[in-house]
N, C-alpha and C positions, 0 to 999 in steps of 0.2 A: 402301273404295273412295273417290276422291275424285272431286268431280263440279265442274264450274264452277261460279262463284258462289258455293262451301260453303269456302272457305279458309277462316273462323273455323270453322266446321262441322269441317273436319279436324283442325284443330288442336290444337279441344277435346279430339277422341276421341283423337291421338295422346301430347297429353299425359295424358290418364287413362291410356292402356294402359302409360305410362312410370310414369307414380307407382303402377299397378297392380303392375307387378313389382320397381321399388325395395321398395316398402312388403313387398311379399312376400321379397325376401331379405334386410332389414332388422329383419323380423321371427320371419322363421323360425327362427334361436333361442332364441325366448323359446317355441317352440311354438306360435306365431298364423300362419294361414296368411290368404294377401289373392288372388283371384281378382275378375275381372270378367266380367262378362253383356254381350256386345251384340247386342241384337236387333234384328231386321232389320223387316220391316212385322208392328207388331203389332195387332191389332183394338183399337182407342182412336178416344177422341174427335181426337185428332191427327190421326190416318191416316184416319178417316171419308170424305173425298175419296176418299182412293187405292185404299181398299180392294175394289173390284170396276172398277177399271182394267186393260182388257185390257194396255197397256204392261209396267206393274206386273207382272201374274198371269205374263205369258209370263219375266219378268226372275227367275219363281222356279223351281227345279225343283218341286218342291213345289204348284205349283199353286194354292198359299192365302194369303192370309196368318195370322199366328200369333196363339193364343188366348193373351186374358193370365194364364190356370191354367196355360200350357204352360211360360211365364216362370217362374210363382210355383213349380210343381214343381222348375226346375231350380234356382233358388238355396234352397231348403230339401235340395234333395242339397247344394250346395256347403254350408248350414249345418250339415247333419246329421254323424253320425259318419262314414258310408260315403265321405264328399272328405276325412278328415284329412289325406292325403298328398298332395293337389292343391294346388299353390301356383303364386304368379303366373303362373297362364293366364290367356287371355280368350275369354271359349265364347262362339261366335257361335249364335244359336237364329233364325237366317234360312232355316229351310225352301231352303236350302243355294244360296242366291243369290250369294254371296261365295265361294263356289268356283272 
């Protein structure tokens, strides 16, 4: 989502999700698959502000924000055998605010 003020913010993430799926059908002959993770409010020093913000809490469905093991579970699937056949996506892990 883009928000005022964030145009180098959007930027950044539109150009990762492009070099996420270049890199991913540029690869995927060789058998290397390339996916990316965007997480939305994760429990970090970052988000420490935000994190018990009612604006925020109401902006998730989800009600919380996300725990950094919930992250770390999701890219060890992407690392593991069970994603070999998942390539350039970008899995959003925002307790489904970007919906």
């Amino acid at each position: 989502m883009g928000n005022a003020g964030q145009a180098n913010y959007s930027a950044s993430k539109a150009g990762l999700v492009g070099l996420t799926k270049s890199a991913a059908r540029e690869l995927a002959g060789r058998g290397v698959t390339c996916n990316a993770i965007a997480p939305g409010f994760i429990k970090t020093d970052m988000t420490r502000e935000f994190q018990e913000s009612e604006e925020v809490l109401s902006a998730i469905p989800l009600k919380r924000v996300g725990e950094p093991e919930e992250v770390a579970r999701l890219a060890a699937f992407l690392a593991g055998d069970g994603a070999g056949y998942i390539t350039g996506e970008v899995i959003r892990i925002d307790g489904g605010m970007a919906m």
